[in-house]
SEPASE-83146 format. One record per residue (C-alpha): x, y, z; residue in three letters. Coordinates in steps of 0.05 Angstrom, whole numbers, padded with zeros to 5 digits, always signed. Each point is the difference from the previous one (the first is absolute). Layout:
XYZALA
...
END
This chain:
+00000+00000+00000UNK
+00052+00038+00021UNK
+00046-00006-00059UNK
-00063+00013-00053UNK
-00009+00075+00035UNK
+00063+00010-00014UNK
-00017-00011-00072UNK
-00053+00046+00001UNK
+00047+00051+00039UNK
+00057-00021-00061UNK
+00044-00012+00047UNK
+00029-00046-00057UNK
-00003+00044-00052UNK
+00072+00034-00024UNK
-00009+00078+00021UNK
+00066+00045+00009UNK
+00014-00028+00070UNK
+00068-00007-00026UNK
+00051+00038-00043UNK
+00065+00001-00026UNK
+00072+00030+00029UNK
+00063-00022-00037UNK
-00030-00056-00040UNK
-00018-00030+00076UNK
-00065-00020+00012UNK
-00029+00042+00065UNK
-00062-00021+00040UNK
-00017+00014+00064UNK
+00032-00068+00027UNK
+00061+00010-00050UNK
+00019+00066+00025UNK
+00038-00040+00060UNK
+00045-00031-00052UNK
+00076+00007+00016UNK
+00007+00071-00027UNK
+00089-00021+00018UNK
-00010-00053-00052UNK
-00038+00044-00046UNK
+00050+00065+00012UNK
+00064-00042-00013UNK
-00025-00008-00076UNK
-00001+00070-00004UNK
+00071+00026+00025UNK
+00052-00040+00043UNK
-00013-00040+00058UNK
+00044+00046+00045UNK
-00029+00057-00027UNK
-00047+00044+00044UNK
-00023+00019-00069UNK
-00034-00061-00012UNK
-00069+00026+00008UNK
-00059-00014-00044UNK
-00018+00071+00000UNK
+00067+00016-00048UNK
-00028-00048-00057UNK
-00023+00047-00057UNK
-00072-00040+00006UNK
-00012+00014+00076UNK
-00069+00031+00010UNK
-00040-00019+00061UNK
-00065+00052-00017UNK
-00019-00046-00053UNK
+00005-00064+00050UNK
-00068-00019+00033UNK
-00022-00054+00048UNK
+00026+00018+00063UNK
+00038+00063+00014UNK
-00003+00052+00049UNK
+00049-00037+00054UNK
+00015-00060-00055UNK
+00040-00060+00022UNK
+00066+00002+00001UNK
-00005+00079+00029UNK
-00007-00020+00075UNK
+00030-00074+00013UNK
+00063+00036+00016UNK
-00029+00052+00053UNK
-00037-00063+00033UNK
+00064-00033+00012UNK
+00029+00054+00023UNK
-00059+00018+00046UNK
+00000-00073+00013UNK
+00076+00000+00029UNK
+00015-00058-00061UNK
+00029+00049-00054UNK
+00074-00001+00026UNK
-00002-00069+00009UNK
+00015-00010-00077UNK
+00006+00066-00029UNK
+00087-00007-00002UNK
+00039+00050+00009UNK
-00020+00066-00037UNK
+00043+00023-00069UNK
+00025+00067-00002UNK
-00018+00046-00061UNK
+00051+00042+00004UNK
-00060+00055-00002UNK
-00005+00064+00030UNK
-00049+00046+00002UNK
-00013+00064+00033UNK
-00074-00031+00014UNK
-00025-00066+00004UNK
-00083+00001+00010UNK
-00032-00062+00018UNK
-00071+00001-00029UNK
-00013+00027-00076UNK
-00070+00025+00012UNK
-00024+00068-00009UNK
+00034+00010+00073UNK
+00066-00023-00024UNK
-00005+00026-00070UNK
-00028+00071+00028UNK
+00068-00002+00053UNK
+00041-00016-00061UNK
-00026+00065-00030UNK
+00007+00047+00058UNK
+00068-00026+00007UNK
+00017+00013-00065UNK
-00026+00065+00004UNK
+00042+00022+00074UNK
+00069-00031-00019UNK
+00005+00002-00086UNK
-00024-00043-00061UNK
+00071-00037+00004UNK
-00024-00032+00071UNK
+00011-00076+00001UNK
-00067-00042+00021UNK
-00022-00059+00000UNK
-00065-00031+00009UNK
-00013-00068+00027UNK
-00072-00037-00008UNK
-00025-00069+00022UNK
-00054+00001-00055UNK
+00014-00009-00068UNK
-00020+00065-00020UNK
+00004+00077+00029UNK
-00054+00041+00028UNK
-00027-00032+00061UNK
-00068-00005+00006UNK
-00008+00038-00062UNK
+00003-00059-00044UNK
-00022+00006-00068UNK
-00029-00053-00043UNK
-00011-00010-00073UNK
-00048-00047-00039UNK
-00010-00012-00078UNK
-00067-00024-00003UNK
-00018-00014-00077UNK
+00041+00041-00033UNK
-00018+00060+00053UNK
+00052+00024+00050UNK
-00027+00012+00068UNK
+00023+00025+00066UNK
-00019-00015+00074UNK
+00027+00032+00070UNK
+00035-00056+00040UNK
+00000+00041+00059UNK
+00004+00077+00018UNK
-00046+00024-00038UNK
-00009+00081-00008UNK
+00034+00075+00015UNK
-00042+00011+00061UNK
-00002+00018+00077UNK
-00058+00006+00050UNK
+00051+00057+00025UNK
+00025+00048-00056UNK
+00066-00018-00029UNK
+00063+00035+00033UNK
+00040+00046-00043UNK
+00053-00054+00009UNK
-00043-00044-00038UNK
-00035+00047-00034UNK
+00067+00020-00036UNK
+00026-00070-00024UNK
-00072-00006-00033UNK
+00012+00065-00036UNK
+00067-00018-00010UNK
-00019-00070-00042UNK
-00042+00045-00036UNK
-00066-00020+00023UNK
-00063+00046-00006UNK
-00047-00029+00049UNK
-00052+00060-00016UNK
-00001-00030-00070UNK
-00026-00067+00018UNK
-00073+00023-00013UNK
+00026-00009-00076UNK
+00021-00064+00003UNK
-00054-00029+00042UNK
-00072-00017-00030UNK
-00035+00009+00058UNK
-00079-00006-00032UNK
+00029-00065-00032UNK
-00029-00051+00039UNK
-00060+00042+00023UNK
-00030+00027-00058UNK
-00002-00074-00024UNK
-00047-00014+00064UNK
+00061-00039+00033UNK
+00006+00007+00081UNK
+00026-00017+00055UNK
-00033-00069+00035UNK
+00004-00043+00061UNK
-00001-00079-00005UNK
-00035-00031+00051UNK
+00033-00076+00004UNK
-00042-00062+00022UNK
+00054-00018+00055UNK
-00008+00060+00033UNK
-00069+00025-00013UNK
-00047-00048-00021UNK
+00004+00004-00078UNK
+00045+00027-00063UNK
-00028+00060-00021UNK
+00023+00059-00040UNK
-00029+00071+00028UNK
+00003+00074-00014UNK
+00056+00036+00060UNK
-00043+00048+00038UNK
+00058+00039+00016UNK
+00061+00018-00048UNK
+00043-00009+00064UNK
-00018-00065+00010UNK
+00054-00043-00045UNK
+00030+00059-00029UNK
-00057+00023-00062UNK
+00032+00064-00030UNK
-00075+00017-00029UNK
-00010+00075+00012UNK
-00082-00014-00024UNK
-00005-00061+00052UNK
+00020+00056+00051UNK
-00054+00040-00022UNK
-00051-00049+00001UNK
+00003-00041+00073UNK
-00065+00008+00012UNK
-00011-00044-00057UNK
+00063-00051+00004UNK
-00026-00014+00075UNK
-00065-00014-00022UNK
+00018-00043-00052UNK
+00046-00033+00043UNK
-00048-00010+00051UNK
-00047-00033-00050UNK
+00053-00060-00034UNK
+00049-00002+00065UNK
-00011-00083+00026UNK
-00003+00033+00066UNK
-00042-00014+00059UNK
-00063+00054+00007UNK
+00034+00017+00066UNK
+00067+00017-00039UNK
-00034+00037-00047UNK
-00033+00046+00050UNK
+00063+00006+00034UNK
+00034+00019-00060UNK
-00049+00059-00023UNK
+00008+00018+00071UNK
+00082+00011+00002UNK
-00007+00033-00062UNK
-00069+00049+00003UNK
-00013+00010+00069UNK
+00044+00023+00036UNK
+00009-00001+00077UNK
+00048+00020+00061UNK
+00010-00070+00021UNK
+00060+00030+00060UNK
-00046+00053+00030UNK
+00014+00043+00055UNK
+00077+00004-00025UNK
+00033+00054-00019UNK
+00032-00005-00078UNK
+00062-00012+00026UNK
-00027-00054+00054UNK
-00027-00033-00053UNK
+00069+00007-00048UNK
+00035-00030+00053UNK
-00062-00056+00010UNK
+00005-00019-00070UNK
+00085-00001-00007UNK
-00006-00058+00048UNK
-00050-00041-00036UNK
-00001-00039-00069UNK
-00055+00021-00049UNK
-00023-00081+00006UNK
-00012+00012+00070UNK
-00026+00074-00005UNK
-00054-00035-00053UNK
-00014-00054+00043UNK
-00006+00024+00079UNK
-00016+00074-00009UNK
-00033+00007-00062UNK
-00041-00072+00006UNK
-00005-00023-00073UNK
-00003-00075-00029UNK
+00061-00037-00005UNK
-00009-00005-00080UNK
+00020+00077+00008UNK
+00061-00012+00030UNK
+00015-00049-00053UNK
-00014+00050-00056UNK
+00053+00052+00025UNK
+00051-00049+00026UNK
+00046+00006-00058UNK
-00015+00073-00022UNK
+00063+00019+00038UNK
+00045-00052-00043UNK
+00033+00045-00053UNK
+00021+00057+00048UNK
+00025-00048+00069UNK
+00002-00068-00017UNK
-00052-00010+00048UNK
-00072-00001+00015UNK
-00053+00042+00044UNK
+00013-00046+00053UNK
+00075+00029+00013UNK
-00012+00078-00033UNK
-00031+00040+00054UNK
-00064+00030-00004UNK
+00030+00066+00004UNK
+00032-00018-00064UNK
-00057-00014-00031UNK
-00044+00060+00015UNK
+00073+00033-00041UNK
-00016-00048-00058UNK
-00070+00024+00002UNK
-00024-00066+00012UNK
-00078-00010+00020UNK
-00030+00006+00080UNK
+00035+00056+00017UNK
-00021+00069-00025UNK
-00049+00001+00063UNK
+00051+00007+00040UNK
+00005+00071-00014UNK
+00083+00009+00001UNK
+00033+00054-00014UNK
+00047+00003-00061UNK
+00063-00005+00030UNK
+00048-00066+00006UNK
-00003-00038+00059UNK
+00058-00022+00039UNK
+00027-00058-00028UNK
-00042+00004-00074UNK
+00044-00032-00055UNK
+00031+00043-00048UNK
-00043-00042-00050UNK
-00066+00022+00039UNK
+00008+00077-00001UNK
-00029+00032-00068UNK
+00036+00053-00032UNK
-00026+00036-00066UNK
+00066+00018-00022UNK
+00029-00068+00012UNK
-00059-00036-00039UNK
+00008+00050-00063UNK
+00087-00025-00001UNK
-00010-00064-00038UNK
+00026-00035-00065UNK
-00001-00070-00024UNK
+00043-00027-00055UNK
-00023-00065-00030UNK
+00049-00048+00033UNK
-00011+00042+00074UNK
+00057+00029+00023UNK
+00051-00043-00029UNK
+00000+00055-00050UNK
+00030+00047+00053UNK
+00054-00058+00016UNK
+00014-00012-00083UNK
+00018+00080-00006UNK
+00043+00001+00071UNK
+00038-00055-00039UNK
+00003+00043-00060UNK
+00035+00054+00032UNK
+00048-00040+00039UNK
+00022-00041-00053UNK
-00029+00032-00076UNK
+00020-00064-00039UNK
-00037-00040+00035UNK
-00075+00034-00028UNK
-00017+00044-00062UNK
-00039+00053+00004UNK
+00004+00072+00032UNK
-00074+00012+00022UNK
-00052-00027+00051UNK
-00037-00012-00063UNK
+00043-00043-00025UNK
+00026-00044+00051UNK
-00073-00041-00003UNK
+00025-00034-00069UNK
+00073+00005+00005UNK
+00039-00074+00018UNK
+00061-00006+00054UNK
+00053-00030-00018UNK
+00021-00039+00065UNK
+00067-00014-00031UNK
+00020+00073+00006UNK
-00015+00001+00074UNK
+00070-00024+00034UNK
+00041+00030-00061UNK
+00068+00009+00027UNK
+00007+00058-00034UNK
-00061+00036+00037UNK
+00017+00044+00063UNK
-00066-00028+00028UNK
-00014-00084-00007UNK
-00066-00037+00017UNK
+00014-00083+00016UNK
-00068-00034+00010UNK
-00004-00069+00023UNK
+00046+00020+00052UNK
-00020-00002+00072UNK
+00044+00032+00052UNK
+00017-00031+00064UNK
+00051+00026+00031UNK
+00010+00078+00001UNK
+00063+00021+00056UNK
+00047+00046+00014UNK
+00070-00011-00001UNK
+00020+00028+00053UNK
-00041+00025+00066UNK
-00060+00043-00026UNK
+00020+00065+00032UNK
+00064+00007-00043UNK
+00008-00049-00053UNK
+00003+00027-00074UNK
-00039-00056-00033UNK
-00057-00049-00006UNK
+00009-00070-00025UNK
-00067-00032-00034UNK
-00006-00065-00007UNK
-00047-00041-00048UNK
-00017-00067-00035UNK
-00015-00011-00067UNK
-00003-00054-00051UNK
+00015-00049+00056UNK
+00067+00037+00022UNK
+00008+00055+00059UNK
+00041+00065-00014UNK
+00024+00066+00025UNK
+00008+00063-00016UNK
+00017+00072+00032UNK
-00027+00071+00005UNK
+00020+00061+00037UNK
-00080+00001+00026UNK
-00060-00049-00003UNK
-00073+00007-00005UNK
-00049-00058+00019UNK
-00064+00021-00033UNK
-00029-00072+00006UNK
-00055-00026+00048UNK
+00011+00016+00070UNK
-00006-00066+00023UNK
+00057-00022-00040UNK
+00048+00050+00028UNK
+00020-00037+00066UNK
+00019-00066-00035UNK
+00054+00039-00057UNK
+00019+00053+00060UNK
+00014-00033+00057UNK
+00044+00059+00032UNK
-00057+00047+00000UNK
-00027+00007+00085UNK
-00051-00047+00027UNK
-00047+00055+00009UNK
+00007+00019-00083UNK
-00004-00068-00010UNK
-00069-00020+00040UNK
-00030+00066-00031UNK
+00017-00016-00069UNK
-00029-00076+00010UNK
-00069+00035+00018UNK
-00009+00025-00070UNK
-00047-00058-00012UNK
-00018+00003-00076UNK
-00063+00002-00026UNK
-00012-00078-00043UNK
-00037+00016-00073UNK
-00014-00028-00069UNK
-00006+00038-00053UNK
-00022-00040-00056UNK
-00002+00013-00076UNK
-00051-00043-00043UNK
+00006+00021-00072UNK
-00061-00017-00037UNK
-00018+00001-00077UNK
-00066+00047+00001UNK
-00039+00027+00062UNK
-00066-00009-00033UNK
-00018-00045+00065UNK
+00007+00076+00040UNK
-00045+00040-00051UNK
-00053-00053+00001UNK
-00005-00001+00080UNK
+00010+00073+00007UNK
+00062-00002+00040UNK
+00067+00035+00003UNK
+00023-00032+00075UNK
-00020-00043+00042UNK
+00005+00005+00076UNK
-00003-00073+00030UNK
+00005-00007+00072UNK
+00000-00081+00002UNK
+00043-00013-00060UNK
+00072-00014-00003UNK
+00018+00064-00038UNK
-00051+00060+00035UNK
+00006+00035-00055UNK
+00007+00001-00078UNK
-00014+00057-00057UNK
+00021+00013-00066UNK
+00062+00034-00010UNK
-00004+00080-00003UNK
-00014+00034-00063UNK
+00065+00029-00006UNK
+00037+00010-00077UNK
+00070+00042+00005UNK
+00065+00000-00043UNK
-00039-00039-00054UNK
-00026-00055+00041UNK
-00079-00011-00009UNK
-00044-00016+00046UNK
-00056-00062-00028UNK
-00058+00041-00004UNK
-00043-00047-00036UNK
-00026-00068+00036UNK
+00023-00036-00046UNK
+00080+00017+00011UNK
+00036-00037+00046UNK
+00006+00029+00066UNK
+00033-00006+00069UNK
-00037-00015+00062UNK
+00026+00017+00067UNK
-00009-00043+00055UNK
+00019+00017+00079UNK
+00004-00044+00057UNK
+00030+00019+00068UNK
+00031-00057+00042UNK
-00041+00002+00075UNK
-00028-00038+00050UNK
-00056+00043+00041UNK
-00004-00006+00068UNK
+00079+00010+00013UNK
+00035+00064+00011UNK
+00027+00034-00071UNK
+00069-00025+00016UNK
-00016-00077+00014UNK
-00048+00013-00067UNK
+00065+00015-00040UNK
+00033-00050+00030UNK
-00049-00055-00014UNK
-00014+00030-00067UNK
+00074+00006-00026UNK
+00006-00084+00019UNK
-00066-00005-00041UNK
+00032+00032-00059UNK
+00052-00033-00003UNK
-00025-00078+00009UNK
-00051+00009-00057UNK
+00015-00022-00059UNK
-00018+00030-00065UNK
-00043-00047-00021UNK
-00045+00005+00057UNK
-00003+00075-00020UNK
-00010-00004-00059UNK
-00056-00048+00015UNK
-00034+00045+00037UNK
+00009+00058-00038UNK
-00036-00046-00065UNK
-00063-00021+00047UNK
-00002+00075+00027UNK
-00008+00030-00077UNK
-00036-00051-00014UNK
-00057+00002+00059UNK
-00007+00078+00003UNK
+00002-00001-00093UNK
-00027-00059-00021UNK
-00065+00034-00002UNK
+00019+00049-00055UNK
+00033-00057-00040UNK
+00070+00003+00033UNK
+00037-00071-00013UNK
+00069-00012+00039UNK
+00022-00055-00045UNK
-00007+00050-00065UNK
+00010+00066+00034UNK
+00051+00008+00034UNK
+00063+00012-00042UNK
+00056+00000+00057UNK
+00008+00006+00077UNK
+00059+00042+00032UNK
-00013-00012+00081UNK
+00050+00051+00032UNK
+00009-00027+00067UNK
+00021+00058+00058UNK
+00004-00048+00070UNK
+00044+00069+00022UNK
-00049+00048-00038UNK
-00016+00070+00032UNK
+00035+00030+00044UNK
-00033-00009+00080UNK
-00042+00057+00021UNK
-00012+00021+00064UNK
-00066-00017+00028UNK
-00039+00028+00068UNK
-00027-00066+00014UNK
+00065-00034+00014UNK
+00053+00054-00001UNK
-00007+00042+00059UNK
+00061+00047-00016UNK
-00043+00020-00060UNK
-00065+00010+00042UNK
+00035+00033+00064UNK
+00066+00030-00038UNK
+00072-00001+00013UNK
+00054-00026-00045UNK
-00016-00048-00056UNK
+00042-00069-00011UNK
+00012+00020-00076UNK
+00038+00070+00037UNK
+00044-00052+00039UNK
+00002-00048-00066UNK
+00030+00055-00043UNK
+00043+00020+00041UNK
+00075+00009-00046UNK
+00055-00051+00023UNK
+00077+00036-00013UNK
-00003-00005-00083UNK
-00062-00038-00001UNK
-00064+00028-00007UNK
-00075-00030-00011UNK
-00056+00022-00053UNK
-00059-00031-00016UNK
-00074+00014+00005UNK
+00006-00039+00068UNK
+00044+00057+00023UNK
-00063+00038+00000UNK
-00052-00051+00011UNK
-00037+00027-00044UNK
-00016-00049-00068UNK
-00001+00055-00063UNK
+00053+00017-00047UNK
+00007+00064+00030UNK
+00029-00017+00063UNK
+00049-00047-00034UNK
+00036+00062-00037UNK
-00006+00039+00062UNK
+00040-00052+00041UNK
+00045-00018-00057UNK
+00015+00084+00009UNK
+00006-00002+00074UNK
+00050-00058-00003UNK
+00046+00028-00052UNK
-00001+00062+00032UNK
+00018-00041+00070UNK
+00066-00022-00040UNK
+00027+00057-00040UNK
-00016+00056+00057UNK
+00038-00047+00049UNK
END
């Protein structure tokens, strides 16, 4: 029985779960093939050189299956985690290299310190860049589809130019400086696309969870994300409707038109900021449940909405969060305007914040592709923002020995030291494996803009008290997964654009934005192939965030891909079928980006009292500089947007040429 679903699913059928790099076959089980073996076809055994990423066919954006944190990027930071690395590792080769920087991590952290340190000391600086994946730009990960004879483009993880806070002019000014025009999105973006075709934004109610499958209108654009300025307009309407096909119980339905049309002061006799403080201490599940008094199937409904900006659900984001979100139950509270004590940033609107935004069709790995550009020019064409959508990196140009500034991917650090006592030595020494061998090179001054939690294992001389602050830095467990499909037909005839599904694997799928730049076109027909979205967040409700992440990341990485991919198949297929969506036909190729360390940790009032009652935060003590060794990262900030990665990338370069 089993095995004929997954004919229906076509689990059999031959998509692009697979691709091609070097005339190797790559699959998301063959990506832990013995890249020493593979590299020493390439260059010379000894050779440090001998990395697949200096073959003129190298080019992971076009790989699919699974990605994000692939195999073969973290078996060497378990061991090492794991106390087991040394045990075989040998004894590390010397490069003879030195560099006046070595940064460990090439996302848009590293990349962005690369820049500023460019910029302080001279274009003749030595750096180089080391990166366990097996391509640059961190989360930003860009991936690529050819989908009959159609080229197509997906988001693999960060995903736009925007803030809840406004951009600092730190930030601000490497934007400018790439060249982007973030007021001129409006040009690029079709935003009556999807609407003025009568597609919006729905919620899938799953049998499991609820009872039955069933496809209905959202009754509020905030619920799963619906970008609909009309369905704003019209809530009156969307609730009704929703009230009307929702398989809900009469007493969840009542409930429901409750939260959302009648409002009421459910803390009376409190004071705004008594009831602030009431609401910082309690999760929105909770808040629902004991003070508000509405049917469990409510709870259920909301659980997840949380998902794309936390990780999390209502039961571990405080209602006082969620009043910030707008979310429904609260506006009879009667609060005044201002943030509460420990809101997240997330949580606080700000019109000039929501007006800074920009999305290039592959997310933000656009922003990483021109960093790269101006470290190292060879490496991409081009000269505009425009133009870096189409252009193609050449990964073989990346660790030229003739560039000032080198990137080496599949290169995961795990020693970094100074010779010498911290206070007074004159350099760093950076160790790292590759292609099954361990090496070293040297720098005047190191930056670690990698995870956090990461940090203590490769810098062991770094104080206890850095060290315990840097392991709190819990990140946030994701999947951002790509289906490419060969027509979204199946969407016009359902009247859909996303889907918010609280019970489902992924919470959330849409069509990709309608976004055409530098002469890449968006499908605007339903008959064009198209990619689809998908979002799942790793947690286990019920647990504090950090035991969520902690559960989640082991989740991530014992699944395999099949199993995803089986439920991503029977997901399309359950909430689609009814407009004539067919997995085994549609769906051209899967690219499951895999983030088990995804967003960076933010603080939360319900289990970070520092946050809630002030005082100094552990990302202060984490970031702390170490003699020549200073720390980036958007985990220097705890704070999960782009932005905040340049800003510490700024902060830690300035920590090592103002010394």
């Amino acid at each position: 029985m089993n095995d004929l679903r997954d004919r229906e699913l076509g689990m059999h059928r031959k998509i692009t779960r697979r691709d091609f790099l070097n005339g190797v076959a790559m699959t998301a089980g063959a990506a832990m093939m013995p890249w020493d073996l593979f590299a020493s076809r390439l260059a010379g055994d000894d050779s440090h050189s001998a990395n697949p990423q200096n073959s003129s066919n190298y080019y992971p954006p076009a790989l699919t299956g699974m990605r994000g944190s692939h195999p073969g990027s973290f078996e060497t930071a378990h061991s090492l985690r794991d106390g087991t690395f040394w045990d075989s590792a040998g004894k590390p080769e010397d490069t003879g290299e030195a560099y006046d920087l070595i940064i460990v991590g090439g996302g848009i952290s590293g990349l962005a310190a690369a820049h500023f340190y460019r910029k302080a000391t001279g274009s003749n600086a030595r750096i180089l860049i080391l990166d366990n994946h097996d391509d640059f730009g961190g989360h930003a990960k860009r991936n690529e589809f050819r989908i009959d004879n159609a080229f197509r483009l997906g988001f693999g993880g960060t995903f736009s130019i925007e803030s809840p806070a406004p951009y600092s002019a730190v930030a601000k000014g490497v934007i400018q400086e790439l060249g982007i025009d973030v007021p001129s999105y409006a040009k690029h973006f079709d935003k009556k696309l999807y609407s003025s075709a009568g597609l919006h934004s729905r919620i899938f109610f799953d049998k499991e969870t609820f009872g039955a499958d069933k496809l209905v209108i959202n009754p509020s654009p905030r619920v799963g994300g619906g970008e609909s300025d009309d369905e704003a307009t019209q809530s009156f309407q969307l609730l009704k409707q929703f009230l009307t096909d929702a398989p809900l119980a009469d007493q969840a339905k009542r409930d429901m038109q409750r939260l959302y049309q009648e409002p009421k002061d459910y803390l009376p006799g409190l004071t705004s900021d008594q009831k602030k403080a009431r609401l910082a201490r309690v999760s929105y599940a909770n808040y629902l449940r004991d003070i508000a008094g509405v049917h469990e199937d409510i709870v259920k409904i909301f659980q997840a909405l949380p998902h794309p900006l936390f990780g999390i659900g209502i039961d571990a984001v405080s209602a006082q969060d969620a009043w910030g979100l707008g979310l429904p139950g609260l506006d009879g509270l009667k609060l005044d305007p201002t943030p509460g004590k420990g809101m997240n940033r997330d949580c606080i609107p700000n019109e000039e914040a929501e007006k800074y935004f920009f999305h290039f069709p592959d997310g933000n790995a656009s922003i990483a592709r021109m960093l790269v550009r101006k470290l190292i020019p060879s490496a991409i064409p081009g000269n505009s923002a425009s133009d870096i959508v189409l252009a193609k990196a050449n990964y073989a140009k990346l660790d030229d020995s003739n560039s000032p500034v080198r990137i080496r991917l599949n290169s995961t650090v795990v020693r970094v030291k100074h010779l010498g006592d911290a206070s007074s030595a004159r350099e760093v020494e950076v160790t790292y494996a590759c292609g099954g061998k361990v090496y070293t090179a040297k720098a005047k001054n190191s930056i670690l803009a990698c995870w956090h939690v990461v940090i203590p294992y490769i810098c062991e001389e770094l104080p206890d008290k850095q060290k315990e602050a840097l392991a709190s830095a819990q990140k946030v467990p994701l999947l951002y997964t790509n289906v490419a499909i060969h027509n979204w037909t199946s969407f016009q005839k359902l009247g859909v654009s996303s889907v918010y599904a609280p019970g489902m694997y992924h919470t959330g799928f849409n069509l990709d934005l309608p976004v055409s730049i530098g002469g890449y076109e968006f499908p605007h027909k339903p008959e064009h192939p198209i990619v689809i979205h998908m979002m799942k967040a790793a947690c286990s409700p019920g647990h504090p965030a950090r035991v969520q992440h902690s559960m989640g990341r082991m989740e991530l990485y014992t699944t395999t891909f099949e199993t995803m991919e089986r439920n991503i198949r029977d997901q399309l297929a359950r909430t689609l079928g009814p407009g004539g969506f067919d997995p085994a036909r549609d769906i051209a190729a899967i690219t499951v980006n895999r983030w088990p360390h995804g967003y960076a940790y933010e603080y939360n009032s319900l289990f970070d009292s520092f946050w809630l009652e002030g005082g100094i935060t552990p990302c202060e003590v984490a970031r702390e500089p170490h003699g020549r060794i200073a720390i980036a990262n958007a985990d220097a900030g705890a704070y999960a947007y782009t932005d905040e990665a340049i800003n510490q990338a700024w902060r830690a370069v300035n920590e090592i040429t103002k010394a």
